[in-house]
PDBQT receptor file of N, H, CA, C and O in Angstrom, charges set to zero:
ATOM      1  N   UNK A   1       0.844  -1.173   0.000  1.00  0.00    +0.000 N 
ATOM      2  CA  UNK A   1       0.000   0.000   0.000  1.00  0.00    +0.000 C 
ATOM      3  C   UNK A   1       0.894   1.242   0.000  1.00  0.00    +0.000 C 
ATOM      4  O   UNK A   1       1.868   1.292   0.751  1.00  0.00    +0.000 OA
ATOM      5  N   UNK A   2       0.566   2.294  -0.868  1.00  0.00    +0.000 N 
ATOM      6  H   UNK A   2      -0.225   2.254  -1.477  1.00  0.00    +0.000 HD
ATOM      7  CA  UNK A   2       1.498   3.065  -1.018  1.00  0.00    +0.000 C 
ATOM      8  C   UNK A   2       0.602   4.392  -0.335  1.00  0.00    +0.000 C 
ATOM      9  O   UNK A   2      -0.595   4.637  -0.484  1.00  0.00    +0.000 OA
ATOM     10  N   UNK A   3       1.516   5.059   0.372  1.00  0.00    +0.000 N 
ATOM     11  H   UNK A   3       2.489   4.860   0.493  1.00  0.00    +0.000 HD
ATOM     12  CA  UNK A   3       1.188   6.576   1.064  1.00  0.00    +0.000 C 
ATOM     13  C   UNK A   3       1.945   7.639   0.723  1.00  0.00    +0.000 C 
ATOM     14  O   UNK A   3       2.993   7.744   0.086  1.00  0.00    +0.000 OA
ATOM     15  N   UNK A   4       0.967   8.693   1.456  1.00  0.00    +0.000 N 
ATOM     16  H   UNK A   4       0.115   8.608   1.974  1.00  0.00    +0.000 HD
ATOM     17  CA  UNK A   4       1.491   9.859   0.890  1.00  0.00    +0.000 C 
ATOM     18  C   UNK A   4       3.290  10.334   1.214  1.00  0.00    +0.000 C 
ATOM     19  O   UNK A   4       4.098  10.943   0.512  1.00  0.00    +0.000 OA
ATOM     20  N   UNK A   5       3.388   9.764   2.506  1.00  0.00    +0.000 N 
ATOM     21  H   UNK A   5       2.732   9.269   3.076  1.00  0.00    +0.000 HD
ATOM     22  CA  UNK A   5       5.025  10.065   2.459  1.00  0.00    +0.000 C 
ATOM     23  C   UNK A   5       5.791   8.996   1.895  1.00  0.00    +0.000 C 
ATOM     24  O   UNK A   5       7.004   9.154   1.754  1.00  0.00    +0.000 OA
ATOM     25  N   UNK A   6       5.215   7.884   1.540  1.00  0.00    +0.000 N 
ATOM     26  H   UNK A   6       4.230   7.755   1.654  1.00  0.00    +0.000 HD
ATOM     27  CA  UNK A   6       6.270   7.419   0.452  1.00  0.00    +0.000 C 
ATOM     28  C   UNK A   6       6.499   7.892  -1.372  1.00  0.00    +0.000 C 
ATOM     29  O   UNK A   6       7.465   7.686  -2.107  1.00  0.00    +0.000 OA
ATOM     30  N   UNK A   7       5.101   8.617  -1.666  1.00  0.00    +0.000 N 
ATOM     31  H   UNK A   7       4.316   8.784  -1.069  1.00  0.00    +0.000 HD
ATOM     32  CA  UNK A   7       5.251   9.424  -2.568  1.00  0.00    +0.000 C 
ATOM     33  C   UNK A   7       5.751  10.926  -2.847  1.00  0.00    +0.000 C 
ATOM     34  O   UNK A   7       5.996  11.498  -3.910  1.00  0.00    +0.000 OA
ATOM     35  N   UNK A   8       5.805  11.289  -1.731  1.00  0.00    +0.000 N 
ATOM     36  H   UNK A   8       5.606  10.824  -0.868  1.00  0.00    +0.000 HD
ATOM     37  CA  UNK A   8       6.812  12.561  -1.116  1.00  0.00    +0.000 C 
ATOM     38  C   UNK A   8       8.270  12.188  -1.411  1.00  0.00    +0.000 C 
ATOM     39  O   UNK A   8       8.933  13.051  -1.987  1.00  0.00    +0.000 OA
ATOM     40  N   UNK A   9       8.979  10.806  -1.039  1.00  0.00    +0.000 N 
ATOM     41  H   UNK A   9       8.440  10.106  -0.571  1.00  0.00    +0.000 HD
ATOM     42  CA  UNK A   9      10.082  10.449  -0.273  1.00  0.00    +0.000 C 
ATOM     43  C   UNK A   9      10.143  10.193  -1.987  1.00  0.00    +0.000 C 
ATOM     44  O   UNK A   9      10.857  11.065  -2.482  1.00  0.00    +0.000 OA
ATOM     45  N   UNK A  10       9.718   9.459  -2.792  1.00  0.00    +0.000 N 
ATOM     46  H   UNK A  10       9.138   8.751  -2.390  1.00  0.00    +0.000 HD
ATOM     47  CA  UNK A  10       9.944   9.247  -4.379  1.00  0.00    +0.000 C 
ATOM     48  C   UNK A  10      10.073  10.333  -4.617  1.00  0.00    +0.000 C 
ATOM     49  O   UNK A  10      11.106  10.683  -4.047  1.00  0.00    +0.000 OA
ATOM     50  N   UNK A  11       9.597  11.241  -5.197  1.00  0.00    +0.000 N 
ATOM     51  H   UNK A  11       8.757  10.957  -5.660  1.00  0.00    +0.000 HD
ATOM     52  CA  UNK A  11       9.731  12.875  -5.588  1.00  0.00    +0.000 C 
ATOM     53  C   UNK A  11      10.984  13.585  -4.986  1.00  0.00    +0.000 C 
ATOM     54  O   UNK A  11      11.753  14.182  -5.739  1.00  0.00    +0.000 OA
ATOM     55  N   UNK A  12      11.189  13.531  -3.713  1.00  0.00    +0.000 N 
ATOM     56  H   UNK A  12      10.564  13.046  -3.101  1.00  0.00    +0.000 HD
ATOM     57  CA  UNK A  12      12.489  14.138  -3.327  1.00  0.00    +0.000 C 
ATOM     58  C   UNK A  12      13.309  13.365  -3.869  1.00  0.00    +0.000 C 
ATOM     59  O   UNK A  12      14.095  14.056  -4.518  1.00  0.00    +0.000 OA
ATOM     60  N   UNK A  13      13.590  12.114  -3.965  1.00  0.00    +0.000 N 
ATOM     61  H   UNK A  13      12.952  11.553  -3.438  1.00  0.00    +0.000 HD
ATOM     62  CA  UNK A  13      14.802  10.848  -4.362  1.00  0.00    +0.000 C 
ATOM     63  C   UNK A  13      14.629  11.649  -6.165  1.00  0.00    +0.000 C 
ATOM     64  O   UNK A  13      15.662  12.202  -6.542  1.00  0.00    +0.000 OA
ATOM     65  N   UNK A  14      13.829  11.678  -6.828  1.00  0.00    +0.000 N 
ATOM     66  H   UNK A  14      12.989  11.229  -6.522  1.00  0.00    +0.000 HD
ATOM     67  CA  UNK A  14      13.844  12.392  -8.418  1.00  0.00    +0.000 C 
ATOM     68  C   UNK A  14      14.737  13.036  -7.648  1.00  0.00    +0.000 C 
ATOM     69  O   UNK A  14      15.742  12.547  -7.133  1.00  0.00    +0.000 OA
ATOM     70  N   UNK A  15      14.113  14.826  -7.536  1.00  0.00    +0.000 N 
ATOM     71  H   UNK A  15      13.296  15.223  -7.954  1.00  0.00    +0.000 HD
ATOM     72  CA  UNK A  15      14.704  15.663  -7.262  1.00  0.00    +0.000 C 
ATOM     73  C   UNK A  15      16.018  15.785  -7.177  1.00  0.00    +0.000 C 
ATOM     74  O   UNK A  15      16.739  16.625  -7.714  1.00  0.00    +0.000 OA
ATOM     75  N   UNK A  16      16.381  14.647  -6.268  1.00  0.00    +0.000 N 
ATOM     76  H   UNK A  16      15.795  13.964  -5.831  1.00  0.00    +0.000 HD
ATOM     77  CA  UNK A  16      17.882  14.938  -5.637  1.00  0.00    +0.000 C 
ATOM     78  C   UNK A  16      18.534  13.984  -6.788  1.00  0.00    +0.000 C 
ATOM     79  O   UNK A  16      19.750  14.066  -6.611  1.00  0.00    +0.000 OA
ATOM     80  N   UNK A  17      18.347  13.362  -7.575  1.00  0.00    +0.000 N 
ATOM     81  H   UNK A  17      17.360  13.295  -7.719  1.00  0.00    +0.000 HD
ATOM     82  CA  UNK A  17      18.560  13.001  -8.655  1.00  0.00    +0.000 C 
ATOM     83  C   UNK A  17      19.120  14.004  -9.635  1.00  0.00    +0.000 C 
ATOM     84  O   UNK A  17      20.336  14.103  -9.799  1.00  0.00    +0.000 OA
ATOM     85  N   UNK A  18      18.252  14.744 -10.285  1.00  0.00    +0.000 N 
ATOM     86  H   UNK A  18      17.264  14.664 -10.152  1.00  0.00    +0.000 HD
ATOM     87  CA  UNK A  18      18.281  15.570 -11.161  1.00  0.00    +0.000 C 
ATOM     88  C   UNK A  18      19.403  16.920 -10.591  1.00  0.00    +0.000 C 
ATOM     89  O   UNK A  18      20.268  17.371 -11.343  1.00  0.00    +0.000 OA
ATOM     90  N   UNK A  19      19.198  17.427  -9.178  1.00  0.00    +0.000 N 
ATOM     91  H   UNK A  19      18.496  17.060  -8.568  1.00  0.00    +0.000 HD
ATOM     92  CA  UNK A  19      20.296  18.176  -8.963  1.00  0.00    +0.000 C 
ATOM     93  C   UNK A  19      21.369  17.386  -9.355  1.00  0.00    +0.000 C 
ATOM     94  O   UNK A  19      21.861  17.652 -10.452  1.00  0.00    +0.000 OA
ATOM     95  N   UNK A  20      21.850  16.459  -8.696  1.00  0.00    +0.000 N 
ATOM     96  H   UNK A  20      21.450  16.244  -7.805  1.00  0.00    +0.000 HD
ATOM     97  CA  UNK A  20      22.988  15.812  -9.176  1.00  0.00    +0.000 C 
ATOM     98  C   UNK A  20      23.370  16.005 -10.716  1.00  0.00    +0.000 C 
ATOM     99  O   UNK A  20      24.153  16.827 -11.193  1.00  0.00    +0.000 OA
ATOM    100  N   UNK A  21      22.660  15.093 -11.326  1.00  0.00    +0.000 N 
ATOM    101  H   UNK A  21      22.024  14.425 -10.939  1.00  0.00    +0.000 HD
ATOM    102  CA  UNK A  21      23.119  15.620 -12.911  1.00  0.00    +0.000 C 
ATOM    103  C   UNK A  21      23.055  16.667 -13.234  1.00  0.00    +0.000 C 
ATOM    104  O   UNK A  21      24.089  16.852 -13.876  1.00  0.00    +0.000 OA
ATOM    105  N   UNK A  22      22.120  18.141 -13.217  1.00  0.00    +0.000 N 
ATOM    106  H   UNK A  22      21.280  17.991 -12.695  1.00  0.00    +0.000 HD
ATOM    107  CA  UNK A  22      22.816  18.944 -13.158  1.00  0.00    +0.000 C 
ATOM    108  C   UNK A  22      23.732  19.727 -12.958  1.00  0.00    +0.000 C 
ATOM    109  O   UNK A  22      24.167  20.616 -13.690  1.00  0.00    +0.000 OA
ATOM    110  N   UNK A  23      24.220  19.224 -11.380  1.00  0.00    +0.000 N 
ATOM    111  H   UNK A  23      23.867  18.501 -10.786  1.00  0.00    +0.000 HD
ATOM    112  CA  UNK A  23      25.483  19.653 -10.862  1.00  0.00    +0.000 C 
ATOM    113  C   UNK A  23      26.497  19.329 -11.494  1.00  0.00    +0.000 C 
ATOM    114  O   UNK A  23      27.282  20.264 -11.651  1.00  0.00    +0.000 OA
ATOM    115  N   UNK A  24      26.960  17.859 -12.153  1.00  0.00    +0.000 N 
ATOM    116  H   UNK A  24      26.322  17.099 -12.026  1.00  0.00    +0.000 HD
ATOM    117  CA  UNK A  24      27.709  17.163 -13.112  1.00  0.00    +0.000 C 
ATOM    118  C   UNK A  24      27.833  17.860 -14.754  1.00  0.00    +0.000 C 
ATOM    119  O   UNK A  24      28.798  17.507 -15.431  1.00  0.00    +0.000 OA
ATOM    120  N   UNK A  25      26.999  18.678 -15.243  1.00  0.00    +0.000 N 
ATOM    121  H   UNK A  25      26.214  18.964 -14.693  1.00  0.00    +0.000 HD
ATOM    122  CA  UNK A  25      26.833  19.130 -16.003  1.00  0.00    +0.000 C 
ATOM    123  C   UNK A  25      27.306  20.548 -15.961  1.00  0.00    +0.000 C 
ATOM    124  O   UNK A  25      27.967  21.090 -16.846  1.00  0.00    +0.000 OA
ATOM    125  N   UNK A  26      26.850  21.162 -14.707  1.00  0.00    +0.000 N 
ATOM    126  H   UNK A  26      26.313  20.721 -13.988  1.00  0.00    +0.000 HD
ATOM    127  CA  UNK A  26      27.549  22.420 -14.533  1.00  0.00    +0.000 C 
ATOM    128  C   UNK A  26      29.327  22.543 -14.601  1.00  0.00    +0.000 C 
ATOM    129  O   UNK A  26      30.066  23.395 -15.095  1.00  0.00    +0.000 OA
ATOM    130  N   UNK A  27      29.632  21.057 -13.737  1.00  0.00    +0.000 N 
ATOM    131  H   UNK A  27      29.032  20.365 -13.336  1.00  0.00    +0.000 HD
ATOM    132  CA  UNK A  27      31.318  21.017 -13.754  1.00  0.00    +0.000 C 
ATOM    133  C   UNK A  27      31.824  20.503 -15.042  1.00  0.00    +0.000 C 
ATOM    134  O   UNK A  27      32.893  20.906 -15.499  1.00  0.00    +0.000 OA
ATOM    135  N   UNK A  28      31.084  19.616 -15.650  1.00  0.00    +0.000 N 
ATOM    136  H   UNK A  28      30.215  19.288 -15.279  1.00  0.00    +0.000 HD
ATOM    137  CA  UNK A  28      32.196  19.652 -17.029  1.00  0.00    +0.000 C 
ATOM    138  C   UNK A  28      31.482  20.834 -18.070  1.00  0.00    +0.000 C 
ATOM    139  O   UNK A  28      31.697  20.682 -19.272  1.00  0.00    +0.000 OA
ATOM    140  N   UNK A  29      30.834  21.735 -17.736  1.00  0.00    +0.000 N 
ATOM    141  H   UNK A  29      30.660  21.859 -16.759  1.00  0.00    +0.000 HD
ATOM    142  CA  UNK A  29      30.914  23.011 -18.653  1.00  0.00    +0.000 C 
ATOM    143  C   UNK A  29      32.288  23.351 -18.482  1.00  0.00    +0.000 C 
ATOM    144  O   UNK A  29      33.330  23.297 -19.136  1.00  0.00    +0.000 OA
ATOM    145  N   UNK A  30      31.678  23.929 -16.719  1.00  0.00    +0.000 N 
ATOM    146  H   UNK A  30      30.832  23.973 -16.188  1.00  0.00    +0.000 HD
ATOM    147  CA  UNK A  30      33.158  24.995 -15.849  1.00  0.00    +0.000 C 
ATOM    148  C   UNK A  30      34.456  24.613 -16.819  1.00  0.00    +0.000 C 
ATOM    149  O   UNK A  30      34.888  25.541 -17.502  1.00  0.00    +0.000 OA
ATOM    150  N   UNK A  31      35.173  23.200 -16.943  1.00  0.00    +0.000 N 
ATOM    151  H   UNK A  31      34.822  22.446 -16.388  1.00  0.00    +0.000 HD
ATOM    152  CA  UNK A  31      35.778  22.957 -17.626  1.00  0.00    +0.000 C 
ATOM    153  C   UNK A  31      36.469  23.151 -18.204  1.00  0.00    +0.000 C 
ATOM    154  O   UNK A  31      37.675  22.937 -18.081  1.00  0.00    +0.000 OA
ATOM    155  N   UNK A  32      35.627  23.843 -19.399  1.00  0.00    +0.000 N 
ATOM    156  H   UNK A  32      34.647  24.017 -19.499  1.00  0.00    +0.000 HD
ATOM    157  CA  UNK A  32      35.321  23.992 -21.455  1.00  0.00    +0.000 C 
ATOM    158  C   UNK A  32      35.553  25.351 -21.341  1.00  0.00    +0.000 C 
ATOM    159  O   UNK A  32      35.338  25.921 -22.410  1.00  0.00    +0.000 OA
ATOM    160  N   UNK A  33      36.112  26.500 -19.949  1.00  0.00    +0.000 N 
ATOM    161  H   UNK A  33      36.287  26.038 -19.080  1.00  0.00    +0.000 HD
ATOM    162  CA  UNK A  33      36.413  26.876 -20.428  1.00  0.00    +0.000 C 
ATOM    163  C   UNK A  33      37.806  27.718 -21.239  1.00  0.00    +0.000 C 
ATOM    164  O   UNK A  33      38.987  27.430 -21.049  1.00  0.00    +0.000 OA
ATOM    165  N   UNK A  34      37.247  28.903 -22.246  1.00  0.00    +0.000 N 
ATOM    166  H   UNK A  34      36.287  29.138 -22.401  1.00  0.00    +0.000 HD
ATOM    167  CA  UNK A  34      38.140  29.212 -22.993  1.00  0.00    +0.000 C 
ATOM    168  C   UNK A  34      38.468  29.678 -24.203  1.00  0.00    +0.000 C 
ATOM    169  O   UNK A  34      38.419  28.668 -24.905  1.00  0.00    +0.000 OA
ATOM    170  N   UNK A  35      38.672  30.283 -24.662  1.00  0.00    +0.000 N 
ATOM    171  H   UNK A  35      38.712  31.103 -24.091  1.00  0.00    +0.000 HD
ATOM    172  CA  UNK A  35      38.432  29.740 -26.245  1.00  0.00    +0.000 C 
ATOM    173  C   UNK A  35      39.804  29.250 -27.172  1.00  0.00    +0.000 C 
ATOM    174  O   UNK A  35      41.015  29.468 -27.199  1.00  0.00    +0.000 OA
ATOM    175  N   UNK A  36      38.824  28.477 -27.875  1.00  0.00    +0.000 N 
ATOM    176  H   UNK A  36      37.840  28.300 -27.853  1.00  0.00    +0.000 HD
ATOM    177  CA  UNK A  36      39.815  26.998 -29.067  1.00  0.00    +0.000 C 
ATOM    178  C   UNK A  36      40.870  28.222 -29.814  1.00  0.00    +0.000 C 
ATOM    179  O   UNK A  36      40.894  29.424 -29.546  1.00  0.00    +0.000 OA
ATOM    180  N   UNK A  37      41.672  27.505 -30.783  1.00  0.00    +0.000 N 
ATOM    181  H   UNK A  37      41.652  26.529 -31.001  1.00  0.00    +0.000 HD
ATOM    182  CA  UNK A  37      42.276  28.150 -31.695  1.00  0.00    +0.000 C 
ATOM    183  C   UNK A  37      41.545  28.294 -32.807  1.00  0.00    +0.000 C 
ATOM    184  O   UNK A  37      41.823  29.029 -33.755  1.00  0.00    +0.000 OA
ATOM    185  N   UNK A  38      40.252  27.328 -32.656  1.00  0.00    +0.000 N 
ATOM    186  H   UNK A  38      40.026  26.731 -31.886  1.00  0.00    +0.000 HD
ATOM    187  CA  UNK A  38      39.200  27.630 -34.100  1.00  0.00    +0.000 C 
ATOM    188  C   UNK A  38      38.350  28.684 -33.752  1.00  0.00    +0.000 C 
ATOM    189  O   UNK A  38      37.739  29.337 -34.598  1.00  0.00    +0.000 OA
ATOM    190  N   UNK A  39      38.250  28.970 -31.998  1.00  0.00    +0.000 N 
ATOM    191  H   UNK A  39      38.746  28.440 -31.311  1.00  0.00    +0.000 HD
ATOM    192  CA  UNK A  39      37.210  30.113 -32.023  1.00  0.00    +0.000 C 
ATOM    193  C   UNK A  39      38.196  31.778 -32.717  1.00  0.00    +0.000 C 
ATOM    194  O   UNK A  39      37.818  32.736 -33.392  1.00  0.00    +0.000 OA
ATOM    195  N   UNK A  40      39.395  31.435 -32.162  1.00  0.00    +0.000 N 
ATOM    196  H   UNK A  40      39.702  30.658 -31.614  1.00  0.00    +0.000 HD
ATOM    197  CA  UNK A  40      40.405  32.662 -31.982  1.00  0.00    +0.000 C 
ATOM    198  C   UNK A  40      40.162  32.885 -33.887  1.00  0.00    +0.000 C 
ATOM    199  O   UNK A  40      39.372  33.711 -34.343  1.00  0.00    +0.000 OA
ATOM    200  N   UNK A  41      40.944  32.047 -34.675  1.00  0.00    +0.000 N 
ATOM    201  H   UNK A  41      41.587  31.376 -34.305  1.00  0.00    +0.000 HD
ATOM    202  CA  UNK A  41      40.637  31.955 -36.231  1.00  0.00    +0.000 C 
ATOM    203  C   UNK A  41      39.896  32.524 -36.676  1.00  0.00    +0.000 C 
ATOM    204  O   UNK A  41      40.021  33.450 -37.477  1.00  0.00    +0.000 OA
ATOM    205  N   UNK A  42      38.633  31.905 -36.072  1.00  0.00    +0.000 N 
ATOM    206  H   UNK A  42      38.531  31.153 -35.421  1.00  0.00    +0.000 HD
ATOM    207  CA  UNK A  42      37.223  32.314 -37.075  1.00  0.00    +0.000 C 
ATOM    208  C   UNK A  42      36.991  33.813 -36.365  1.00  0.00    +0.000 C 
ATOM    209  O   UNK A  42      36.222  34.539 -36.995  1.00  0.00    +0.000 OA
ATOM    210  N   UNK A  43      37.442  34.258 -35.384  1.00  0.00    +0.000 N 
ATOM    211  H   UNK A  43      38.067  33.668 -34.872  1.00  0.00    +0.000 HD
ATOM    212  CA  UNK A  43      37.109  35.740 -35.171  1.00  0.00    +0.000 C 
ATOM    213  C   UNK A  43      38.382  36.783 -36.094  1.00  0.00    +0.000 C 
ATOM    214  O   UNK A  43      38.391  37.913 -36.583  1.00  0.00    +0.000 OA
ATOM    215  N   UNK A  44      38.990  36.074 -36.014  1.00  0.00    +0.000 N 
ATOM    216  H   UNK A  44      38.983  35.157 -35.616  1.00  0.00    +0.000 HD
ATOM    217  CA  UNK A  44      40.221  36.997 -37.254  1.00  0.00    +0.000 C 
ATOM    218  C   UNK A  44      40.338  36.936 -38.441  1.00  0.00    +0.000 C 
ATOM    219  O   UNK A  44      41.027  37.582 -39.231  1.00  0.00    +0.000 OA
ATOM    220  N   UNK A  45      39.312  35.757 -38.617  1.00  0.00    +0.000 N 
ATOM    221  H   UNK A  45      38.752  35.233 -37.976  1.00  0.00    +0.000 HD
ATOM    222  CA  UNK A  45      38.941  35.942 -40.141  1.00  0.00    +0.000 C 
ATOM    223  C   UNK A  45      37.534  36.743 -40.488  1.00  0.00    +0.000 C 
ATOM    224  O   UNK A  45      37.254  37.169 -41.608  1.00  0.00    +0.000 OA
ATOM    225  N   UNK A  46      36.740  36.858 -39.360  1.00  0.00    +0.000 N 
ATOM    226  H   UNK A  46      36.967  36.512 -38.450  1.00  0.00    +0.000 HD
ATOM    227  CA  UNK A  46      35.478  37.403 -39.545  1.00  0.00    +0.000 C 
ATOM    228  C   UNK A  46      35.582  39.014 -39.672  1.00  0.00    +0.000 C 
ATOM    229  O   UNK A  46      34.883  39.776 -40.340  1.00  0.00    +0.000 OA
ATOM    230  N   UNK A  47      36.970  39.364 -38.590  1.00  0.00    +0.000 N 
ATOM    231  H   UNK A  47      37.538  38.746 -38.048  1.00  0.00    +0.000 HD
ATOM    232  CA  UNK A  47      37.030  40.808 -38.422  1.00  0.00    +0.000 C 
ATOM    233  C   UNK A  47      38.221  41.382 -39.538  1.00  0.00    +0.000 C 
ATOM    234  O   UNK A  47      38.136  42.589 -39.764  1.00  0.00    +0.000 OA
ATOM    235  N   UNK A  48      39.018  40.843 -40.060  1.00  0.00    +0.000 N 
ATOM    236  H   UNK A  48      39.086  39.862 -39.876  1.00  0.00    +0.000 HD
ATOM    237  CA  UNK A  48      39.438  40.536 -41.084  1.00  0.00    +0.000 C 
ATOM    238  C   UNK A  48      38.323  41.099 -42.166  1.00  0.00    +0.000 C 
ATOM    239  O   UNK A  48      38.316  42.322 -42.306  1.00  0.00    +0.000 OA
ATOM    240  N   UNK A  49      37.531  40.456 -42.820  1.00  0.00    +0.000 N 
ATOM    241  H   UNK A  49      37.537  39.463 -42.707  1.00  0.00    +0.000 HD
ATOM    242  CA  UNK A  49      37.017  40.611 -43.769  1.00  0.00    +0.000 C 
ATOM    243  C   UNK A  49      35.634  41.898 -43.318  1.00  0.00    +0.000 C 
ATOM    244  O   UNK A  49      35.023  42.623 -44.103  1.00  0.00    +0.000 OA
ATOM    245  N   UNK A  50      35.514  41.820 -42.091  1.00  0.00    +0.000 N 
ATOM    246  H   UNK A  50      36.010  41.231 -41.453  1.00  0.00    +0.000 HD
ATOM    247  CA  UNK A  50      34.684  43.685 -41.778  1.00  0.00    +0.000 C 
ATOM    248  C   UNK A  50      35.727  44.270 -42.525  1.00  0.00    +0.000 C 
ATOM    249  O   UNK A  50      35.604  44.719 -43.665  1.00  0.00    +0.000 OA
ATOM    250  N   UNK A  51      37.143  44.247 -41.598  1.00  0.00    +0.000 N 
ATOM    251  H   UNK A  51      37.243  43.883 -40.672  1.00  0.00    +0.000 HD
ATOM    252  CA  UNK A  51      37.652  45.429 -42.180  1.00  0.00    +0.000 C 
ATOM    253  C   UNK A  51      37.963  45.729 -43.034  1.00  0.00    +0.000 C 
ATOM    254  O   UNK A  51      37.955  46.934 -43.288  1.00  0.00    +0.000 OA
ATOM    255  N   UNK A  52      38.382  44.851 -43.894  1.00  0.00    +0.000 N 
ATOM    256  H   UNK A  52      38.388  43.873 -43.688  1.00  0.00    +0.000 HD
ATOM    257  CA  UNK A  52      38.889  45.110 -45.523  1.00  0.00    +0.000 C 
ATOM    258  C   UNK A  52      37.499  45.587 -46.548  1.00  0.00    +0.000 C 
ATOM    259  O   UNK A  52      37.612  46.027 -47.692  1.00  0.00    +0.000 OA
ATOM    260  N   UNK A  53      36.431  45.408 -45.940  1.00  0.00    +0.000 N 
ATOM    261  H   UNK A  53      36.339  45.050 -45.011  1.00  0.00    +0.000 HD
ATOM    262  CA  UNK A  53      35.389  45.370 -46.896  1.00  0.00    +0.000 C 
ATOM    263  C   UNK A  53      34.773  46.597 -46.586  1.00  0.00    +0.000 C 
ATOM    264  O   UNK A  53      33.949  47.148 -47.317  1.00  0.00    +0.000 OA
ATOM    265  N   UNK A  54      35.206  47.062 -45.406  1.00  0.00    +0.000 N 
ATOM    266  H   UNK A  54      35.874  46.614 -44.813  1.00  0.00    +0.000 HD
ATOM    267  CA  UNK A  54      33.729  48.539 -44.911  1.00  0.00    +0.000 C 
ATOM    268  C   UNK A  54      34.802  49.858 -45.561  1.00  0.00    +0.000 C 
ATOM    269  O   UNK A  54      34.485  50.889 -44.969  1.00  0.00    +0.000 OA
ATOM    270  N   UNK A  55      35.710  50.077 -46.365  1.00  0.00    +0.000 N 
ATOM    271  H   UNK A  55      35.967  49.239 -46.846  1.00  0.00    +0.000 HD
ATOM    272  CA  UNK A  55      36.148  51.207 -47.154  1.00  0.00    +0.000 C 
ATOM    273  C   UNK A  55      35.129  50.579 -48.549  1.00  0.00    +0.000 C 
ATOM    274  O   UNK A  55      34.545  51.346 -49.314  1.00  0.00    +0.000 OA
ATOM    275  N   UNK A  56      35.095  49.607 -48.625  1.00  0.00    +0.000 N 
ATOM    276  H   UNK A  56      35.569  48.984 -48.004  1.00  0.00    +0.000 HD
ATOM    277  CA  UNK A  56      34.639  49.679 -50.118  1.00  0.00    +0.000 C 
ATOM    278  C   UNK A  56      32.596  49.570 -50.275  1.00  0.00    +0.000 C 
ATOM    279  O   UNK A  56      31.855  49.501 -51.256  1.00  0.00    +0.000 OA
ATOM    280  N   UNK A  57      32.376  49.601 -48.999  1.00  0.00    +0.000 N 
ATOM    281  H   UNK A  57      32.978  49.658 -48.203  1.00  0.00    +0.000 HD
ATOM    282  CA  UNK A  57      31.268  49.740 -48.356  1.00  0.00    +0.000 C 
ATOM    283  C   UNK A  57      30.541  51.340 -48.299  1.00  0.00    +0.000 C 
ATOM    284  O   UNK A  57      29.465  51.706 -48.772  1.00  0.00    +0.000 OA
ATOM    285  N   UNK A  58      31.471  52.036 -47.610  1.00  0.00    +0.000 N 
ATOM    286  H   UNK A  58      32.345  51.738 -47.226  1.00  0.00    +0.000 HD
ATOM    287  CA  UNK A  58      31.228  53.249 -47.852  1.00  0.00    +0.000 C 
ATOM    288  C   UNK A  58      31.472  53.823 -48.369  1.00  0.00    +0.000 C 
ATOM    289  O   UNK A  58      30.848  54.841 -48.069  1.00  0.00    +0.000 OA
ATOM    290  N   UNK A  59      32.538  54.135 -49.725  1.00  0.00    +0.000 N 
ATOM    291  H   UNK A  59      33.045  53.308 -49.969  1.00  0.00    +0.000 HD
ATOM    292  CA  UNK A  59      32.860  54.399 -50.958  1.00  0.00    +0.000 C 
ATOM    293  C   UNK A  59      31.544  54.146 -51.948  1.00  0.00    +0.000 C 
ATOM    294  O   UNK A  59      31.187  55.002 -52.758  1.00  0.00    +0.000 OA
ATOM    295  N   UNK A  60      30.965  53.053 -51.808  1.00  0.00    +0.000 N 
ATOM    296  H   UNK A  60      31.255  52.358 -51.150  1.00  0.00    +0.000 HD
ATOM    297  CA  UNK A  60      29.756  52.339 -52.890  1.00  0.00    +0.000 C 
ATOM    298  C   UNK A  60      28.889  53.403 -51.997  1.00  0.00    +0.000 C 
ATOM    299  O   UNK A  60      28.680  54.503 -52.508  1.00  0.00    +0.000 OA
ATOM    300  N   UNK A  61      28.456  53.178 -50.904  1.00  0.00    +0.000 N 
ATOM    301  H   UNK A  61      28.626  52.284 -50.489  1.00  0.00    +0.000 HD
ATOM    302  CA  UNK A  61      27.514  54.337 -50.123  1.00  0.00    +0.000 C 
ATOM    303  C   UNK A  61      27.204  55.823 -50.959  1.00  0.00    +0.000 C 
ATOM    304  O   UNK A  61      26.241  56.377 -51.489  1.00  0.00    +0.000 OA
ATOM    305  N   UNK A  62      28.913  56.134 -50.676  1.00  0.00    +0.000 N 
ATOM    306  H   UNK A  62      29.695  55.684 -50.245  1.00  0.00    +0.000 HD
ATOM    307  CA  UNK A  62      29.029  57.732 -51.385  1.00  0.00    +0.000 C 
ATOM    308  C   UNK A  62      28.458  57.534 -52.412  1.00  0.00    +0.000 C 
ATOM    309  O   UNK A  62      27.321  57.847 -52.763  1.00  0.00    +0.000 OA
ATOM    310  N   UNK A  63      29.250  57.001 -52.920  1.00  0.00    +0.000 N 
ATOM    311  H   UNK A  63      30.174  56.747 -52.635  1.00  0.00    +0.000 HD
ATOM    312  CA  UNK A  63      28.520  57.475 -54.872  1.00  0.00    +0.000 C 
ATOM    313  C   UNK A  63      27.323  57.075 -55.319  1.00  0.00    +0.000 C 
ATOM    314  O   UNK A  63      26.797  57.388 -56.387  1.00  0.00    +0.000 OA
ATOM    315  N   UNK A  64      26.812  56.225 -54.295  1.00  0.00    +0.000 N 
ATOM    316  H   UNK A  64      27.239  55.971 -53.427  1.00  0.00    +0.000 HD
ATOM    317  CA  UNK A  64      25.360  56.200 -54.619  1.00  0.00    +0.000 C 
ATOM    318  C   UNK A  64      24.068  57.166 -54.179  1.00  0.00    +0.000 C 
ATOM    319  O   UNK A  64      22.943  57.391 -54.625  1.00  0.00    +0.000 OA
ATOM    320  N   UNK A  65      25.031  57.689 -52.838  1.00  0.00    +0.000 N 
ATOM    321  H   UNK A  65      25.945  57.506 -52.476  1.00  0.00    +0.000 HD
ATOM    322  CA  UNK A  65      23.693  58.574 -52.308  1.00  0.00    +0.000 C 
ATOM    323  C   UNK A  65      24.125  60.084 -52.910  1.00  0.00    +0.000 C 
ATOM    324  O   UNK A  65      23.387  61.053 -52.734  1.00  0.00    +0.000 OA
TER     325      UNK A  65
């Protein structure tokens, strides 16, 4: 026969479950961090190509407006 504090006592046992794996999840983020040499790259190639491109950006601007 099942009662109400053994269905209490299930629900907390989840609960304290799920903190756990979250907690486990929080530490191998903490980890990760950093950034890669692919994040470092792809931002020097992204800002890279702003900059080479926004003279010929606003040059096309001018002579059009």
């Amino acid at each position: 026969m099942t009662t109400q504090d053994d269905q209490v006592r299930e629900q907390q046992g989840f609960a304290a479950d799920y903190r756990g794996l979250a907690a486990e999840q929080w530490d191998s983020a903490a980890e990760q961090r950093g950034f890669t040499i692919a994040d470092i790259l792809w931002a020097i190639g992204i800002w890279s190509v702003i900059l080479c491109l926004s003279p010929v950006i606003v040059f096309y601007v001018l002579m059009v407006a």
